[in-house]
N, C-alpha and C positions, 0 to 999 in steps of 0.2 A: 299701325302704320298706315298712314292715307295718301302720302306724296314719294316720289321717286326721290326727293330729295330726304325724307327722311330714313327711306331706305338707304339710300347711300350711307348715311351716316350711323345708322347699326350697322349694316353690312362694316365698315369702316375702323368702327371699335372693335373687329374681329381681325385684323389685317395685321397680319405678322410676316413681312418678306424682306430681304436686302433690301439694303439703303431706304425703307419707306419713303417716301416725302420726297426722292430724289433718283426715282427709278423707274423708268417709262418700259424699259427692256422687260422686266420681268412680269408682271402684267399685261404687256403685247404679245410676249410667248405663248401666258397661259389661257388667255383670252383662245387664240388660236386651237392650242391644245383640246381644249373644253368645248367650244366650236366643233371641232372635230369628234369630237366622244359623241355630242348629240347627234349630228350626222351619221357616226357609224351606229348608231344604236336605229335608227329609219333605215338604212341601207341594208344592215340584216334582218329584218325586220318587212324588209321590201324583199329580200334574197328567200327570207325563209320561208315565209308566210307568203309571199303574192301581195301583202296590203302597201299601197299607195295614199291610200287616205286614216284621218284618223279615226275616221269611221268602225272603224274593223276592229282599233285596237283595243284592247282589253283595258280593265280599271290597272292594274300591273304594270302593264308597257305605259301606259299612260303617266303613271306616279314617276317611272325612270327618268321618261323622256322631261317632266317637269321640273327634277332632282337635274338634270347635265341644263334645261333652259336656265336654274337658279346659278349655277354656277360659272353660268356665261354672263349671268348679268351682276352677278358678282365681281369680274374681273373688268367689265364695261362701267361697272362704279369705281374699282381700285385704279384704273386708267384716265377715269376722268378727274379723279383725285388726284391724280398724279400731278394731272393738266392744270387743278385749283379752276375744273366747272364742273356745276352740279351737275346733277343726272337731268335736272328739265331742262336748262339750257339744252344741253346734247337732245331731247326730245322736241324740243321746241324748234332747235335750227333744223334738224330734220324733218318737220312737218313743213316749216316753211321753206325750205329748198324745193319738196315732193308739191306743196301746194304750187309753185309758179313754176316749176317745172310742166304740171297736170296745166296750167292755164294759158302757158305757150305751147302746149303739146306735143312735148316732147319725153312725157313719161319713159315712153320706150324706147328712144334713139340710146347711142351710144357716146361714154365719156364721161369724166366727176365733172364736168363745167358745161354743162350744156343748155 
């Protein structure tokens, strides 16, 4: 696999959920869900241990935290599938939003339209 878009589409021939093809809900949930599993696995991790960086962490914590990033970006391909856009589109308009964002300097300000 060498492209995000052909990731999407193994990821894809894995995807078994309500109404596939016509289901933005249930992919926005687990998107969320999964989100959150990665976050909580840093946040104790930050509770237990003191580690703020990934410095610190072990090949172990490491494998987890890349096991809950797979399955975030798993549900960021079944969403954009959803949508009928590949996964570079969605990379692409996000680099160019951050890029003319970063060139009228407003990286930092606040708001999706800035």
């Amino acid at each position: 696999m060498k492209t995000l878009n052909e990731y999407q589409i193994l990821a894809m021939s894995t995807a078994s959920y309500p109404d596939r093809g016509n289901n933005l809900i249930y992919p926005a949930l687990k998107l969320a869900g999964e989100a959150g599993e990665a976050a909580e696995k840093v946040g104790k991790t930050w509770r237990n241990e003191g580690l703020t960086s990934a410095a610190g962490y072990s090949e172990q914590q490491k494998t987890e935290l890349v096991k809950e990033l797979g399955d975030v970006l798993w549900y960021i391909a079944a969403l954009a599938d959803e949508l009928n856009v590949s996964l570079e589109k969605v990379a692409r308009t996000n680099i160019e939003k951050l890029q003319d964002r970063k060139a009228r300097g407003v990286i930092k300000s606040e708001g999706d339209n800035r």
